[in-house]
N, C-alpha and C positions, 0 to 999 in steps of 0.2 A: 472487365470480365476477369481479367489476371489476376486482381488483385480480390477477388472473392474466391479463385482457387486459390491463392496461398493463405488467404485468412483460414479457409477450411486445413487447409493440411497444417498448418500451423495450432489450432485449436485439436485434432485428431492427438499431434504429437505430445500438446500439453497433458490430456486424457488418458495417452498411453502414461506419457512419465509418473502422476499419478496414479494408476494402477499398480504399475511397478515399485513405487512407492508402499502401497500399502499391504502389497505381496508381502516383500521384505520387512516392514511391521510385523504381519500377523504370523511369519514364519518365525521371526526373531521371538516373540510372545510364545509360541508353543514348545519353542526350546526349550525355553526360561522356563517352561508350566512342566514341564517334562522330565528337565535336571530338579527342580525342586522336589516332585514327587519321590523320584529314583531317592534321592537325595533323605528323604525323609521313610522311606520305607525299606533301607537299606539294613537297618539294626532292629528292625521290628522284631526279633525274638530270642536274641540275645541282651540285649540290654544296649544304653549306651558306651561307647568307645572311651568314654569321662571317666566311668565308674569305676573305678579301681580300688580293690579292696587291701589297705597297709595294717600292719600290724602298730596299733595306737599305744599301746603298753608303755605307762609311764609309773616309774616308780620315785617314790614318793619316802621321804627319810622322816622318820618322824624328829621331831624337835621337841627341847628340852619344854616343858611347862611353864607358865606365868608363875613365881613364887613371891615377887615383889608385895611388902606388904605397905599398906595406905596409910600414914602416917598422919595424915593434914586431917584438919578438923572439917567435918562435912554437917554441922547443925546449923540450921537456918532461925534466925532469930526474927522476928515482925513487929515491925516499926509499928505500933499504932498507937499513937499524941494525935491530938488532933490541932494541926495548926491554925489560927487564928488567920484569916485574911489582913492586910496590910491595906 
């Protein structure tokens, strides 16, 4: 008979631990769902904290022109003999 009350109180405690177990899950969960939101609707009407607007102004030198002139001969001649097969 002993040994069916401790099986019982023994089975009650495992029952509890998990409970408590999944307290601390489901609390941990709504934190985390909690800061994500804050988190995400914190710059909702300003913009992003990334977005920073810098002055891009680059200024640009103009350089001297291509005046090099083409010297080499650019005419295409076309082979056509007709060679005999070997």
């Amino acid at each position: 008979m002993r040994y069916k009350e401790v099986n019982k109180q023994f089975l009650f405690n495992q029952k509890r631990k998990l409970t408590m177990k999944n307290l601390f899950k489901f609390g941990f969960l709504g934190l985390a769902l909690t800061l994500t939101v804050a988190a995400c609707n914190s710059n909702s009407g300003e913009g992003s904290a990334t977005e920073e607007t810098t002055d891009t102004t680059t200024v640009v030198t103009p350089s001297e022109p291509d005046t090099t002139v083409i010297t080499t001969d650019t005419t295409v001649t076309a082979d056509t003999t007709v060679k005999e097969a070997q």
